[in-house]
N, C-alpha and C positions, 0 to 999 in steps of 0.2 A: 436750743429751742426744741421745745417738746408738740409735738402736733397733738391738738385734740383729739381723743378716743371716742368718748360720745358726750352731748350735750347735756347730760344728769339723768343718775337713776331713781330717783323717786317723781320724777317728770316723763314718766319713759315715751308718755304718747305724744307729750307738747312736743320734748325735743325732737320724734322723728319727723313732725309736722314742720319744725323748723330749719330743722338741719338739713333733711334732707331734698336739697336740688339739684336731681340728677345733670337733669338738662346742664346745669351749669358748670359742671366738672366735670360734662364727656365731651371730647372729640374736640377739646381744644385744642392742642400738639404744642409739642415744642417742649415740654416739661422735663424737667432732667431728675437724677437719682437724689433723693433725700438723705439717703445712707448709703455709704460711702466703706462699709465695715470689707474689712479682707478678711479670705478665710484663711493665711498664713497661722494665726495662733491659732489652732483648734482646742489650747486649754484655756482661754480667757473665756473670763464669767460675762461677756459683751454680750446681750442680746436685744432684741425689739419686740420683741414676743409681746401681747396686752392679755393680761390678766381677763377671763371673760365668765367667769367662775359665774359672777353675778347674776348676769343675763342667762346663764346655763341656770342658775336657781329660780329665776321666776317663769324660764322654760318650763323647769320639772314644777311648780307649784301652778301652771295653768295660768298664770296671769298675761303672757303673749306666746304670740304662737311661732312656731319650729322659722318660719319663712322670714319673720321681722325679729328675730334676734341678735340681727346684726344693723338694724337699722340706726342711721346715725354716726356710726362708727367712721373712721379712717382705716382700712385694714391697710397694713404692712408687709405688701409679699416681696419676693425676692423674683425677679422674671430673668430669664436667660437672654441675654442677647441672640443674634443671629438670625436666622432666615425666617423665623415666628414671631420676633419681635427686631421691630426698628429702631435701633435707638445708638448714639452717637454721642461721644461727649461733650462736643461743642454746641450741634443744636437741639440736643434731648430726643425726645420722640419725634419719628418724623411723623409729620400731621397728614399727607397727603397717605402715604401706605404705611401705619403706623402696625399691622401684621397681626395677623392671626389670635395672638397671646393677647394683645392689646384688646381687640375686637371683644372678645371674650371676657374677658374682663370688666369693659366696659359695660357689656348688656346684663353682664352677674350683678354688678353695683348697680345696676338701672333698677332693677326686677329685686332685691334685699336692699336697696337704700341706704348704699356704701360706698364712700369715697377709696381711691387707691392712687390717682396719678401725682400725688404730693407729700405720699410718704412708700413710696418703691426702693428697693435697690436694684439693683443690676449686677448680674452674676456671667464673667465670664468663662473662656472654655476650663475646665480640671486641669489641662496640660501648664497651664498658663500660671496654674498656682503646683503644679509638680502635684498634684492628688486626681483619685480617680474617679470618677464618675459617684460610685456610689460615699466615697468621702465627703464629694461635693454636695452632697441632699441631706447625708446628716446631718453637716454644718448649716446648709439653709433650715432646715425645718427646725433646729436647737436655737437659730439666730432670728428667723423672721414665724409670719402669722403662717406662711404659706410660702411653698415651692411652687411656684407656675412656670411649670414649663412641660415636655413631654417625657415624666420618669417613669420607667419600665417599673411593671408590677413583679415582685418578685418577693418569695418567700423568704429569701437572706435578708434584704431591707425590711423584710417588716418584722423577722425574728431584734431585730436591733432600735425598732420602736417608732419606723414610719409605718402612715396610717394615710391609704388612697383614697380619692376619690373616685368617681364615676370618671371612666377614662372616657379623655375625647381623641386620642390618637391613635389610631391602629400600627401599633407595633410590630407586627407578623416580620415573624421574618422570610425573606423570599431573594429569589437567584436574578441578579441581573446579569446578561452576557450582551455579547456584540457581534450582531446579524451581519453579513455580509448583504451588500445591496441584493435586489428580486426585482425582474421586472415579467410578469406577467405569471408569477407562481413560482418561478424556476431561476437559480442562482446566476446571476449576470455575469458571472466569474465565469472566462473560458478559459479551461487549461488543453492544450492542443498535445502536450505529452503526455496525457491520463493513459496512452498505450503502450509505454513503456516501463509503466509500474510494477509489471509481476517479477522481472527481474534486474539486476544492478548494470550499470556499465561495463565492466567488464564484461558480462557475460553476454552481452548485444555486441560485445566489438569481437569475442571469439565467434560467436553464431557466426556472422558476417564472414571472418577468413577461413571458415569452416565450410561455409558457401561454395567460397571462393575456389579453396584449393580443393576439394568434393568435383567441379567442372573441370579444371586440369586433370585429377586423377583420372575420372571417366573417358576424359580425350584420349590421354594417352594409353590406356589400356584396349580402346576398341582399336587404337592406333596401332598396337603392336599384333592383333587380333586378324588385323587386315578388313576393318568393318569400316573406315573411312569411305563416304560417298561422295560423288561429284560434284566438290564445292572447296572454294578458298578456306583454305586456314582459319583465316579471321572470320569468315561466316560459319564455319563448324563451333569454336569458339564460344561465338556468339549466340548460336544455339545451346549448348551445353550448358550457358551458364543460362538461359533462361528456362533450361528442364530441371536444371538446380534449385532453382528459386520457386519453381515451381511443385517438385518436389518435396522442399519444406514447408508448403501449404497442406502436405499429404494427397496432393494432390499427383500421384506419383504418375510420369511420363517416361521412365526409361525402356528401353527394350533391348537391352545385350543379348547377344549368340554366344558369347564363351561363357566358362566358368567363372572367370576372375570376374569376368565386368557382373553377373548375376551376384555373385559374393558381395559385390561391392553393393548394386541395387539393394538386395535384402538391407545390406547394413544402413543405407541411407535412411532407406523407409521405413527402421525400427527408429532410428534417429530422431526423424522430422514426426513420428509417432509421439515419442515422449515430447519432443521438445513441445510440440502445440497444445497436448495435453495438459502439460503441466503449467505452459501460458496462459490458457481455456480458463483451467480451474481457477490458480492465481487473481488472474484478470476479476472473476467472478466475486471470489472471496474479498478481494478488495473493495468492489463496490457494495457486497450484500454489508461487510463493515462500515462503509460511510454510510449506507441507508439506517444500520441499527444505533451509530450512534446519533443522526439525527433526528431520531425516536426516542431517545432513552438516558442522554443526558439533559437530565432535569431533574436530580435530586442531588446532595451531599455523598449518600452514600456512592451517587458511580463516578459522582467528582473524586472522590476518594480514592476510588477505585482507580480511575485512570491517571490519576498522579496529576488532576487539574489545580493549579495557585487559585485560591479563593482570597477576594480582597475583604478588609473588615473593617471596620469601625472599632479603632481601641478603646479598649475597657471599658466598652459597651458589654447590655446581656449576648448580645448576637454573637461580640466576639467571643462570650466566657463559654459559651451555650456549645461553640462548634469548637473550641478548645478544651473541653470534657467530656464532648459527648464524640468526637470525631478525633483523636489522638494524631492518625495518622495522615489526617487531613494538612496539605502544603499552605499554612496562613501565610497573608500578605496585609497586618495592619498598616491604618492611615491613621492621621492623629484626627481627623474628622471626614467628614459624608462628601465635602466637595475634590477632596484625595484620593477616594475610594473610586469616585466617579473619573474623575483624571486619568487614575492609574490604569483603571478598564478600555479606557479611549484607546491609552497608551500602549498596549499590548500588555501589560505586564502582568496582568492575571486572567485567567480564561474566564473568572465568574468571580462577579462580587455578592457579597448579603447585605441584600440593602433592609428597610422598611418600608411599609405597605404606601403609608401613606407620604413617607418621603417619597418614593419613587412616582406616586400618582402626580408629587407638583414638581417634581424636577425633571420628567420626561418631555417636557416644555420648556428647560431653560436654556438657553445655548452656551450657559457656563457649562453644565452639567451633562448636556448632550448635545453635542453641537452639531455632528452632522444627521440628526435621528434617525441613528443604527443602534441603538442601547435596546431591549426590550427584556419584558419578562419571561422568565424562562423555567417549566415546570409549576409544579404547587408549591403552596406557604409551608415553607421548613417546620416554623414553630408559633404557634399564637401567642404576641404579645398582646396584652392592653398595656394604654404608655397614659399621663394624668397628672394632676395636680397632685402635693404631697404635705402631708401635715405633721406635726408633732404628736405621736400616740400619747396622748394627756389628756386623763380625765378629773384629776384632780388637783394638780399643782397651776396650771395656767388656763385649765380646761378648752387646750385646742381640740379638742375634739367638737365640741360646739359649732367650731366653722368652719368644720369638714363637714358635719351635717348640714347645716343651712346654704352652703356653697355647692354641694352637692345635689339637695331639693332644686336648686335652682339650674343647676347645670343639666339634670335631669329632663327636667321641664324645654330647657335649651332646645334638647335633643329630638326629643317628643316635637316640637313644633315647628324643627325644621331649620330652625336660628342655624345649627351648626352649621347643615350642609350649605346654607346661603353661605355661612362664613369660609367654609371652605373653596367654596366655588369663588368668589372675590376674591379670597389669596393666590388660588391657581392662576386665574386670569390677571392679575397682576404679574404674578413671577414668568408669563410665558412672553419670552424674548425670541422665542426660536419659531420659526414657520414648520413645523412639524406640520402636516395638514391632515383635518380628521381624527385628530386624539381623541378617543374615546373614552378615555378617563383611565383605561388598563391596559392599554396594552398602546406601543406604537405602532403605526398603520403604515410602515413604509411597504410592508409586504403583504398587503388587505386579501389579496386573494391566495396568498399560499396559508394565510393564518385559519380561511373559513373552511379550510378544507382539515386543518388540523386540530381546531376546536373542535370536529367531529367524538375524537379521538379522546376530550379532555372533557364529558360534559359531568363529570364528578368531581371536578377542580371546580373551588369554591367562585373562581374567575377564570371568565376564558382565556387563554394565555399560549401563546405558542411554543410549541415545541421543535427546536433547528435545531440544527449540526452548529460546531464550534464555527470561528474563524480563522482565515489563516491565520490571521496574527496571533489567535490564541493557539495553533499548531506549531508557532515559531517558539512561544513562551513553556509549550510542552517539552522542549528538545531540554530545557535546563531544569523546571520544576519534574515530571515526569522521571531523568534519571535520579534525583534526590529520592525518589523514592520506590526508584527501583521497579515500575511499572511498566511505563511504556519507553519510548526514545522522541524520535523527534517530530516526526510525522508515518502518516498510512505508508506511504510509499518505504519508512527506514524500518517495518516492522513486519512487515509482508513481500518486501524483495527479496527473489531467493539471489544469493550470492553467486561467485564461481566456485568457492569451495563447498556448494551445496551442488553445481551443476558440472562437476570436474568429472564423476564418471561417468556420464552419457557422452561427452567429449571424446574421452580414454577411450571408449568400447567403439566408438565410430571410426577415431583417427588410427584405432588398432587395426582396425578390421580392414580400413583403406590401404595401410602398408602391405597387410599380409594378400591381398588381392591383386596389389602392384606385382610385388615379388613372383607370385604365382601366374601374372602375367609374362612377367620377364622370363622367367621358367617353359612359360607354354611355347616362347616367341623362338627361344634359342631351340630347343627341341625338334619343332617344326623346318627350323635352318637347317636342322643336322642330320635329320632323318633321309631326306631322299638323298641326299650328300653319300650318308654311309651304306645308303642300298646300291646305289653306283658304285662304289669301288670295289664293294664285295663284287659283285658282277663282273668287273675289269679283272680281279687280279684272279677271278675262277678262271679266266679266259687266256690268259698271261700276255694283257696289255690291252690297248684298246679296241674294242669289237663296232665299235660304228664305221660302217663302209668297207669290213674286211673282215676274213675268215679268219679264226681260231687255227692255230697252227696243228698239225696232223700228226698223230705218231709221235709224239713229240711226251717226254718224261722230266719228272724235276725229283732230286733225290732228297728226302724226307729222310729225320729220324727216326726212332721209335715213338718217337712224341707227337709226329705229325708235321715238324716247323722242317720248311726247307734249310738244306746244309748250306747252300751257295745260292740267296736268292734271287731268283730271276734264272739262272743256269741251267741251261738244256744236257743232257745226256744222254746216249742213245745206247740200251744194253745190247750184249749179246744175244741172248736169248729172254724167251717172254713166256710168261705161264700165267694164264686168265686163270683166275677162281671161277665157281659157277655160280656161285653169288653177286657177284658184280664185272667181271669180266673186264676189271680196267685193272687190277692189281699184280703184281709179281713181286718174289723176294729176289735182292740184289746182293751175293754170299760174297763176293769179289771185296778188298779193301780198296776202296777210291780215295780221291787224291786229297779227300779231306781228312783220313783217317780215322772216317765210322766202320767200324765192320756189321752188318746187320743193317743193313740199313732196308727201310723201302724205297722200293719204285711205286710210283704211280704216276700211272698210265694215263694222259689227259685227253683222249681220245673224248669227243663231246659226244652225250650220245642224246638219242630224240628225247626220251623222258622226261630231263634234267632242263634241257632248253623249251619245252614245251612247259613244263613248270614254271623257268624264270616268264618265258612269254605271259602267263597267266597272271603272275605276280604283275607286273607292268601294267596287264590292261585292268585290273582292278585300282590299280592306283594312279592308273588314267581316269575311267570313271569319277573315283571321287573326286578329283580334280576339276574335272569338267560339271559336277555338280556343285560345287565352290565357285564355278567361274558363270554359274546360271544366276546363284545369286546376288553377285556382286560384278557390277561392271567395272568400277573402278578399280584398277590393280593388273589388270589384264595382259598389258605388257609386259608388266617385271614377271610373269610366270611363264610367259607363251616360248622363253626359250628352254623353259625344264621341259616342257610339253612333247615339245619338238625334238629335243634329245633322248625323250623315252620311245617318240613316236620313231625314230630311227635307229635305236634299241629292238624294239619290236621289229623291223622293215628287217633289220642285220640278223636276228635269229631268226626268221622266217625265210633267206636268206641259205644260212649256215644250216639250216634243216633240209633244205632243198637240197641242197650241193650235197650234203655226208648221204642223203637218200639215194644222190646218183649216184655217189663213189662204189656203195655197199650194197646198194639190191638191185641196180639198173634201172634200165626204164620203167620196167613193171613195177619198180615199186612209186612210182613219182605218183600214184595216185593220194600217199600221206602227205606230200607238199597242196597237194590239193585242198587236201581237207584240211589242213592247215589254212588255208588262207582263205576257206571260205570264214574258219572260225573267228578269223580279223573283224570278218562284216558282222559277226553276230554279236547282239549285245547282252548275250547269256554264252559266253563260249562253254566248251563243252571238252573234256580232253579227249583225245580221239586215239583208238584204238593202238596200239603200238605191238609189233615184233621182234622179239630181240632176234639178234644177230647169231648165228646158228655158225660151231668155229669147227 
């Protein structure tokens, strides 16, 4: 059965009078596809195309005008199913939302006085017949009157002899991403470890026993120092590790009196120097990078850039567009728009390419965005217009005839507003979701962070916000990103410095701690050994103990030529004695003694004032400083009070031994130099005092 084309050409004005009753073939519903043709053969001579050559002649001869030259007719388009058009095989068009395409349609046939709901076909997706998008418009436009539905204008398709209409679709292409929630301007997302970001785990767990063992180190050096104060163990402790931790604030508390503990000090607070510096900076650097990338991704190129997955529409212009013109761009095709939008939900790409005006009626749908966090994001990539499409024919079928009168009229559509009513009933249909406040461009989940960033975008054709990614698109970055070799997986895997970035400021601190222990341990044994080794020197000048008793008189020890006694400790008493006048304690001993030196010296241990007025001096200087050690520090006081005291009776024993050789050798008259000896005890500037040698 062949449907009527028009009522007669040499009748042309009866028939449109007759023919045409709009009213009565709109918005009936329910009507199903007349043609049934598949586009499996793309070489069979099948078409539905009408001949309109005619009506194109008495066009060009004047005899009717551009707008009713289609009047009458049945056109034969081909409409797309889907979200523009309703239509179903069982009940045909649905009559109640029968969409957009439909709508349109209807008011073109109202307004040119042309039937269409009884001679359609229905074309569905390209995938479904294994051909692509632009296969599928060849085949409609070679097979039917018209393509209705929204076909991208593009220079390839028309090099190949489709011919558009006045687009009613805005094809633009543009960025959808997925906003994390906002509630008063500012990301509802609290992350409570953003302060551990400038460096990795390990390197917070060394800091820590770097803390740690830095307060032991410090204890035990003032420990060996003798700088411990009047306090338990466990509260010294306890202090040290809170000047530690304080310390690493740079906020530095220590105060040591030795070398080692200062050595160490320096080293700390070069330490806790870099360490916070370079936390400072870090810390910084990481937020000035979340601020710039929630400024600044909003194009392809710094998707690109960043190694962001862009979801697409297959074998759409969008996807061809960013697959030629962005090489290194990471795609993620869908086999259609409601995939694209899935996938985004889903994490799986940081940013899809939607279209303008798909995105205007699906930011409403709760298929398509369900919890409305979807928004647009940046400017329009590229300008599509998207439209009806015809057969470029001007001579064999003359489609071109009703691309123009379809086009006068959709024109006119445009101009008087039809569309956007048509628009707006589609939207408010398809809107399922409580999104509140949709403004047509933008979602309003974040109304007051967006007004503050449309400042920023008033040269974008729509005002549109500009945010930072989402986590989930920071999780889908750790696998797209290393594909292409950009980024890794999140701010925190790209700006944490490591430990083998932070391994020599470690080195140089834990080095510097040994080498100040050591040279503690050095100071401690040193200080043990010292007055130790000035006491026995003293003893063995004396030959034995001199606390509480006199140095023996007259008394000789036979030396080699080298100095060392032959028999040590052994007394011997010469024959005869011959003082030098140089020292007056010396004589040569020619005799062989029973050790078998010949040559040997005597010498004479006779104590004289000088030599003991000397050691006395030595004593009380190193009394003094003792007693200035024992001003500053109370604690410790016992364990030194008995070296104190055996100096102090050191000093009592030669002062003592000075007296008694004064009375043995000058008499009474000379007891005036024990005098002055013992006044020099009370003074705290002693002074050495006059001496006379011994006249033989």
């Amino acid at each position: 059965m062949k449907p009527p084309s028009f009522c007669g050409r040499k009748w042309l004005s009866l028939a449109a009078l007759l023919c045409s009753f709009p009213k009565l073939a709109l918005g009936m519903g329910g009507e199903k596809a007349y043609y049934s043709t598949s586009p499996f053969d793309q070489n069979s001579n099948i078409t539905h195309r009408q001949n309109v050559c005619a009506r194109a002649a008495l066009y060009h001869d004047g005899k009717i005008e551009l707008r009713d030259a289609l009047a009458g007719m049945s056109i034969r388009p081909l409409l797309g199913r889907g979200l523009y058009f309703s239509y179903t095989n069982e009940n045909g068009i649905d009559p109640e939302n029968p969409g957009i395409l439909a709508d349109l349609m209807d008011s073109l046939a109202e307004r040119a006085n042309f039937t269409w709901r009884n001679s359609f076909g229905v074309g569905n997706d390209p995938a479904y017949y294994n051909l692509t998008w632009t296969e599928m418009l060849l085949w409609g436009v070679e097979t039917f009157d018209i393509a209705v539905d929204w076909w991208d204008h593009s220079v390839a398709r028309m090099e190949k002899g489709v011919s558009y209409i006045e687009p009613w679709f805005d094809g633009s292409i543009i960025l959808i991403h997925k906003e994390e929630a906002v509630f008063d301007g500012h990301v509802s997302t609290v992350n409570i470890w953003n302060w551990t970001k400038p460096f990795e785990v390990p390197v917070w767990i060394v800091t820590v026993m770097t803390v740690l063992v830095s307060a032991l180190v410090f204890q035990l050096i003032e420990h060996l120092n003798g700088e411990r104060d009047d306090r338990p163990m466990r509260q010294w402790f306890s202090d040290n590790m809170y000047l530690s931790w304080l310390n690493f604030t740079q906020n530095y508390e220590y105060a040591p009196r030795s070398i080692a503990g200062r050595m160490f000090g320096i080293s700390m607070s070069i330490w806790a120097l870099v360490m916070t510096a370079t936390y400072t900076a870090n810390l910084a650097s990481l937020f000035v990078e979340e601020n710039m990338q929630q400024d600044t991704v909003d194009s392809i190129e710094k998707a690109v850039t960043l190694g962001i997955p862009v979801c697409t529409f297959a074998g759409t212009n969008s996807d061809a567009f960013i697959r030629d013109m962005y090489m290194n761009a990471v795609r993620v095709p869908k086999q259609d728009e409601l995939e694209v939008y899935q996938a985004l939900v889903r994490g799986e790409c940081g940013l899809a390419a939607a279209y303008k005006d798909g995105w205007l009626t699906y930011q409403g749908s709760k298929l398509y965005n369900p919890h409305c966090d979807l928004a647009w994001v940046g400017r329009t990539v590229r300008v599509i217009k998207s439209g009806f499409a015809v057969k470029a024919d001007a001579g064999e079928y003359c489609s071109t005839l009703i691309r123009d009168v379809i086009n006068l009229h959709l024109v006119e559509l445009i101009s008087d507003g039809v569309l956007a009513d048509a628009w707006k009933k589609h939207r408010s249909l398809r809107q399922t979701n409580n999104c509140e406040n949709l403004d047509g461009s933008t979602s309003t989940l974040a109304n007051s962070l967006r007004r503050r960033r449309r400042l920023k975008m008033r040269s974008q054709e729509l005002e549109v916000p500009v945010t930072s990614l989402t986590s989930s698109m920071h999780r889908v970055l750790k696998k797209g990103g290393a594909s292409s070799g950009s980024i890794q997986s999140d701010n925190q895997a790209t700006t944490a410095l490591s430990l083998e970035q932070m391994l020599g400021t470690f080195l140089l601190h834990w080095g510097t701690m040994v080498l100040s222990l050591l040279f503690s341990v050095a100071a401690y044994y040193y200080k043990q050994r010292a007055p130790r080794k000035d006491l026995e020197e003293l003893r063995y000048r004396n030959h034995g103990p001199v606390i509480g008793m006199s140095p023996p008189i007259n008394t000789y020890v036979v030396k080699n030529s080298e100095g060392k006694p032959l028999v040590p400790g052994k007394l011997a008493t010469p024959d005869k004695r011959r003082f030098f006048e140089s020292t007056g304690t010396r004589e040569t001993w020619s005799d062989e003694n029973e050790s078998g030196d010949n040559g040997a010296i005597l010498e004479f241990l006779e104590p004289r004032a000088s030599e003991l007025q000397a050691a006395w001096l030595r004593e009380s200087v190193l009394l003094q400083r003792q007693q200035h050690a024992f001003d500053r520090k109370l604690e410790g006081m016992g364990d030194r009070m008995g070296m104190v005291e055996d100096r102090m009776e050191i000093m009592i024993g030669l002062l003592q031994q000075i007296s008694r050789q004064q009375q043995l050798q000058y008499g009474h008259g000379q007891q005036q130099q024990s005098h002055d000896m013992l006044w020099l005890s009370k003074s705290s500037c002693p002074k050495r005092p006059k001496f006379h040698p011994p006249t033989v």
